[in-house]
C-alpha positions in Angstrom: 8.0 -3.0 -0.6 8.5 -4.6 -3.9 5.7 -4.4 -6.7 5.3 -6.9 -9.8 7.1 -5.5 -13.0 4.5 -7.1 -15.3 1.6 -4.2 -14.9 1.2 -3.1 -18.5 -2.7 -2.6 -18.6 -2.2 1.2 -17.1 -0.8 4.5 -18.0 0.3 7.1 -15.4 -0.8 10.9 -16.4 1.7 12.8 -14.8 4.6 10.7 -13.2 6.3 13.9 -11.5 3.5 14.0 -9.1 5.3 10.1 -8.0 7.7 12.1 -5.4 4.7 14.2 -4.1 2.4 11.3 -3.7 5.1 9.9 -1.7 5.7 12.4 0.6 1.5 12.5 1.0 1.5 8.5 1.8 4.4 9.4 4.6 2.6 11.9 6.1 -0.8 9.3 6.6 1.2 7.1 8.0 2.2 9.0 10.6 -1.7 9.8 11.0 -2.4 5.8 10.9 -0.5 5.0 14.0 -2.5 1.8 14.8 -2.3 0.4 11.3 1.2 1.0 11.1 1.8 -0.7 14.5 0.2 -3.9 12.7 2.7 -3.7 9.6 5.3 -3.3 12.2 4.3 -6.4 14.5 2.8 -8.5 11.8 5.8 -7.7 8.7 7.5 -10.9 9.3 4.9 -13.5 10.2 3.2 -12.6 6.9 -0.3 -13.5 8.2 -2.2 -13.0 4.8 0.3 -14.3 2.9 -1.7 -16.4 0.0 -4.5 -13.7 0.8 -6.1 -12.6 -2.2 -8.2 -9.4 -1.1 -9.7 -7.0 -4.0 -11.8 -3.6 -3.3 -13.5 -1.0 -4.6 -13.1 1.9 -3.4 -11.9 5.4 -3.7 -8.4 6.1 -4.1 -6.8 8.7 -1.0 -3.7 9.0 0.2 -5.0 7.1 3.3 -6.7 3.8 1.3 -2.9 3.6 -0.1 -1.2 2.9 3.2 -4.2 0.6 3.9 -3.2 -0.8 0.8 0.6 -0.8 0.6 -0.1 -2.7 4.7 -2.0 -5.1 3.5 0.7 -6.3 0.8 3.7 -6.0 3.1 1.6 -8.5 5.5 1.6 -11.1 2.4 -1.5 -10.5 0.8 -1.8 -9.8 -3.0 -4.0 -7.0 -3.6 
């Protein structure tokens, strides 16, 4: 998944919780089997590709695989 390198209106508290939040986001996705059987099928057809989609909503482990999905299907989030 590649991100934008231009993100300069945020800080990160404690960036050696980065591995740990990883790990966390792996584990939901194996708990998301459905949505990661969409990212899997839909990856390379890009089907929201010029999608613009914004939220609000709390931030869980689970609302960053929806996330991180939605992005690898082509949307900009």
């Amino acid at each position: 998944m590649s991100t934008p390198n231009n993100f300069d209106d945020y800080k990160v508290r404690d960036i050696e919780l980065a591995d740990w939040g990883r790990k966390e986001i792996k584990i939901a996705e194996g708990e998301m089997p459905a949505l990661m059987a969409l990212r899997e099928k839909y990856k390379a057809e890009q089907p929201l590709k010029g999608a613009n989609i914004m939220g609000c909503i709390h931030m869980t482990i689970q609302t960053a695989v929806l996330i991180e999905t939605l992005i690898e299907l082509g949307a900009s989030v």
